[in-house]
Backbone as ProteinMPNN parsed JSONL, in Angstrom:
{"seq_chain_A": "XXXXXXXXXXXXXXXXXXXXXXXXXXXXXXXXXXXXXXXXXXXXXXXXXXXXXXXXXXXXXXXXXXXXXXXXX", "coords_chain_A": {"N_chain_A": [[10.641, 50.277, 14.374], [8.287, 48.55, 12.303], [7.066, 44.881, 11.597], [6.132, 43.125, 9.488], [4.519, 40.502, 9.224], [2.817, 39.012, 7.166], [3.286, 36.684, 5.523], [4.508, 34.85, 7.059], [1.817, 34.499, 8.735], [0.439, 33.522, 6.436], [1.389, 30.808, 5.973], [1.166, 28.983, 8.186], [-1.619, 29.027, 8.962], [-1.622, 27.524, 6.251], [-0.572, 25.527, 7.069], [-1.142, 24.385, 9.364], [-3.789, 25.014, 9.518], [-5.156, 26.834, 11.266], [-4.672, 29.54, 13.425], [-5.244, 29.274, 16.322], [-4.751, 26.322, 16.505], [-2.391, 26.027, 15.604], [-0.574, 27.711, 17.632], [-1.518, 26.313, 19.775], [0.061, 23.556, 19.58], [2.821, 25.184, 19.636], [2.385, 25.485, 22.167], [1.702, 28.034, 23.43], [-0.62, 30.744, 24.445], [-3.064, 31.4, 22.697], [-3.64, 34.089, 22.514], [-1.274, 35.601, 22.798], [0.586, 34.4, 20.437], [-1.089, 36.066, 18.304], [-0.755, 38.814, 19.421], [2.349, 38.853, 18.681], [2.432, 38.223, 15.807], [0.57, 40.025, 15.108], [2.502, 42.491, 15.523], [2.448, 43.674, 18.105], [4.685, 42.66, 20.441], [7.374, 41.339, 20.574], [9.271, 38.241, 18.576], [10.813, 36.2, 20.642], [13.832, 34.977, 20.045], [14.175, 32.116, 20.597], [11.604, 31.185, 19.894], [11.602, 32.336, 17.496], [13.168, 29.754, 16.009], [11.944, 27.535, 16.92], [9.465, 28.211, 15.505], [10.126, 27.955, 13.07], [10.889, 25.223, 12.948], [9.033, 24.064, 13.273], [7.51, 24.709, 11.062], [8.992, 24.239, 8.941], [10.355, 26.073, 7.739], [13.342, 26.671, 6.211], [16.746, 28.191, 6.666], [18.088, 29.629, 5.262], [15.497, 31.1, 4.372], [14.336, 32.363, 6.314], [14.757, 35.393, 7.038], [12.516, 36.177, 4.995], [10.038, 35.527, 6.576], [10.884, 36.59, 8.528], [11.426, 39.154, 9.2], [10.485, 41.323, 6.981], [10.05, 44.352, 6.844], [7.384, 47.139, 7.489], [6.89, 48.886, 5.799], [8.935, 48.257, 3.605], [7.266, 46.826, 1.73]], "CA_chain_A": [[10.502, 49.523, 13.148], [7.27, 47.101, 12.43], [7.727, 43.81, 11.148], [5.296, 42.659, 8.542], [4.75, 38.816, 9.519], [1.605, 38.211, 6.729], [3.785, 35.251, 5.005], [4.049, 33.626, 8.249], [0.637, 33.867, 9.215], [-0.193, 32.12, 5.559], [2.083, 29.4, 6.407], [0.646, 28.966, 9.383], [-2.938, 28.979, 8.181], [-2.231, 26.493, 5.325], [-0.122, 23.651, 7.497], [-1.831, 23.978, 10.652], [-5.693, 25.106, 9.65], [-5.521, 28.315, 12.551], [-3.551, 30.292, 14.228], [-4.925, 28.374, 17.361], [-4.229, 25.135, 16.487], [-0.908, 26.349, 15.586], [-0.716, 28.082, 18.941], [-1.384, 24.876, 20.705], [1.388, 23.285, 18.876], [3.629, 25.71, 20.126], [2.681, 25.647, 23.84], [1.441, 29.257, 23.833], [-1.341, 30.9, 24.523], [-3.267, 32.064, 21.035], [-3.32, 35.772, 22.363], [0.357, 35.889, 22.475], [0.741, 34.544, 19.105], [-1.832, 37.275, 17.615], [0.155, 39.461, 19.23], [3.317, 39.154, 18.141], [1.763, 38.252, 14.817], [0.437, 41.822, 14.577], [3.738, 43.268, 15.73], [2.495, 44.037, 19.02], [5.217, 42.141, 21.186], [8.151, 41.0, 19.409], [9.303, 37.588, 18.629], [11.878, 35.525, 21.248], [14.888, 33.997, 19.648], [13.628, 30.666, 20.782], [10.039, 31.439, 19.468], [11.649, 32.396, 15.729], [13.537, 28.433, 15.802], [11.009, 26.78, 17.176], [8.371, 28.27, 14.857], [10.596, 27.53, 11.438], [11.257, 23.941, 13.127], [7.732, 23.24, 13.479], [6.682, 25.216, 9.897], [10.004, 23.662, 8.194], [11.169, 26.676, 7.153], [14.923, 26.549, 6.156], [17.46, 29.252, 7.505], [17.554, 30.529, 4.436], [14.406, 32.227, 4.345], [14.15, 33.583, 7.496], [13.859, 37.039, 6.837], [11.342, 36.149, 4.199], [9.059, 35.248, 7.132], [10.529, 37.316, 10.177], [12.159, 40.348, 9.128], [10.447, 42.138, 6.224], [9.343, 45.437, 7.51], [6.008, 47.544, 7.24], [7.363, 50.039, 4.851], [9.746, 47.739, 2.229], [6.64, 45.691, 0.871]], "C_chain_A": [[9.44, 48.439, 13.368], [7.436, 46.385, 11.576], [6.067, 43.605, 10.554], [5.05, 41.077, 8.549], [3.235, 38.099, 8.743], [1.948, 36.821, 6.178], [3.783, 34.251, 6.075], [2.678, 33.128, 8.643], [-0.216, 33.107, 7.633], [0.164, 31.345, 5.594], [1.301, 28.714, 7.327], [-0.53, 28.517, 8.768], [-2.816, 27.558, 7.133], [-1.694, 25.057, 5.671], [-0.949, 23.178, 8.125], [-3.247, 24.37, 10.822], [-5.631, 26.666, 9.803], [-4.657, 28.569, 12.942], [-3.753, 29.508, 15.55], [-4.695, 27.306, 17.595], [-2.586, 25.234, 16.795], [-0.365, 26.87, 16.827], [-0.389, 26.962, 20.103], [-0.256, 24.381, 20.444], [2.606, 23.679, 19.47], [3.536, 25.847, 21.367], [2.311, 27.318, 24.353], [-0.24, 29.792, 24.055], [-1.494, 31.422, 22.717], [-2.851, 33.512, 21.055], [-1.903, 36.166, 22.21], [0.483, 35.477, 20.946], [0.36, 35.484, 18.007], [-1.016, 38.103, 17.783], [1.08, 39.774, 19.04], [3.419, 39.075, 16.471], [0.948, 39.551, 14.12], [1.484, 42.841, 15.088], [3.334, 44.172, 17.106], [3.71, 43.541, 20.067], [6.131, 41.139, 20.366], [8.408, 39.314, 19.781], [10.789, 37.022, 19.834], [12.795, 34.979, 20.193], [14.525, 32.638, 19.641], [12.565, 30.321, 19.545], [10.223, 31.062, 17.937], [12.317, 30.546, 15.565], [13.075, 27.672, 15.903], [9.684, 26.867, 16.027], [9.244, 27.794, 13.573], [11.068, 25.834, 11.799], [10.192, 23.075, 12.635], [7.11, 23.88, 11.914], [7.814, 24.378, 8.435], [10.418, 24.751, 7.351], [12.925, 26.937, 7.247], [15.481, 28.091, 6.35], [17.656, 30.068, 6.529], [16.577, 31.819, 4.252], [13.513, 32.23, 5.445], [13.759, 34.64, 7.56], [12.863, 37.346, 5.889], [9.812, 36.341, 5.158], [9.043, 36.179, 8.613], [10.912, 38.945, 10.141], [11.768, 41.171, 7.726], [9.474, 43.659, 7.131], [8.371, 45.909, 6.8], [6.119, 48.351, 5.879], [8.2, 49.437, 3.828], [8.727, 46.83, 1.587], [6.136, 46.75, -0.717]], "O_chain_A": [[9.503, 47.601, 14.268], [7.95, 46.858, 10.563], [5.048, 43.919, 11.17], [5.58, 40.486, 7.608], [2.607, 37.152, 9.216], [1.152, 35.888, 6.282], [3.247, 33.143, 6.064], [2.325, 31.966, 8.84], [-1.197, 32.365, 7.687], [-0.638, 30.5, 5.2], [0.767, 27.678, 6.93], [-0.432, 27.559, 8.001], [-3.674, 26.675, 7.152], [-1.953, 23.968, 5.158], [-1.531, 22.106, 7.954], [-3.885, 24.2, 11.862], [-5.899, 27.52, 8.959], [-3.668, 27.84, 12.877], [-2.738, 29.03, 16.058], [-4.405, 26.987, 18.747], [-1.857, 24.798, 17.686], [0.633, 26.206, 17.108], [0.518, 26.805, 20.92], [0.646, 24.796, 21.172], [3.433, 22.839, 19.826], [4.518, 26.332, 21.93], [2.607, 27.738, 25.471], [-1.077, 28.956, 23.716], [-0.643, 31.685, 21.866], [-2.143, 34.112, 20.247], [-1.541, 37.071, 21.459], [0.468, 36.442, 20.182], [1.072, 35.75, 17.038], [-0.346, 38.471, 16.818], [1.243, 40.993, 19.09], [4.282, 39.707, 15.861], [0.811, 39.873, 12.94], [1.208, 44.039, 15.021], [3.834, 45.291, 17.223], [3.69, 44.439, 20.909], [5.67, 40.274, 19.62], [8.0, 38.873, 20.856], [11.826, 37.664, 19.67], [12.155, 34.408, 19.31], [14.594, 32.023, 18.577], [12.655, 29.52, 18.614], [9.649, 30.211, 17.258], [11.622, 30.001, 14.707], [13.383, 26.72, 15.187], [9.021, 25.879, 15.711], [8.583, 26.917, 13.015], [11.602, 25.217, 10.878], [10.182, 22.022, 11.997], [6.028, 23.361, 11.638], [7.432, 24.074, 7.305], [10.845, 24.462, 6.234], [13.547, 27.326, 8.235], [14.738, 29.062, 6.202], [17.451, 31.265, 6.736], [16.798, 33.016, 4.069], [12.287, 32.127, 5.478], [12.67, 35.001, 8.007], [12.343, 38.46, 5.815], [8.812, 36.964, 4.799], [8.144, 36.454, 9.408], [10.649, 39.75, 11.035], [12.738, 41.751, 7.238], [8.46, 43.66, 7.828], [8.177, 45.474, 5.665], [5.251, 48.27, 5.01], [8.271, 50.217, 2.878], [9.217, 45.98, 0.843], [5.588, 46.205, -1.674]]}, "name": "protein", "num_of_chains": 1, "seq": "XXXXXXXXXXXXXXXXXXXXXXXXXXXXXXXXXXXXXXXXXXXXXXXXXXXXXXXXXXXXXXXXXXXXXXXXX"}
């Protein structure tokens, strides 16, 4: 199953500028973010709380941003 993560990366994009700013932010390298951002290498548990901490997304809509798949859009 691939995960569709374009809402995140416009979030992303319109708080924090870039994906590498945003990157920095998070303590990661950028290439890791790309790639789990194109559904190469999935997200940590940590990763998904930390990123809706730092984007302020509420628990709510979670699967808005981490869990819609390639095939239900």
């Amino acid at each position: 199953m691939r995960f569709d993560y374009d809402e995140l990366l416009r979030l992303i994009k319109y708080k924090y500028g870039s994906v590498n700013e945003f990157a920095k932010q998070m303590g990661m390298p950028e290439y890791s973010l790309y790639n789990r951002l194109k559904g190469r290498t999935g997200f940590k548990q940590s990763e998904i709380w930390l990123i809706m901490d730092k984007l302020e997304i509420p628990d709510s809509e979670m699967a808005r941003y981490f869990f819609v798949t390639k095939d239900s859009k």
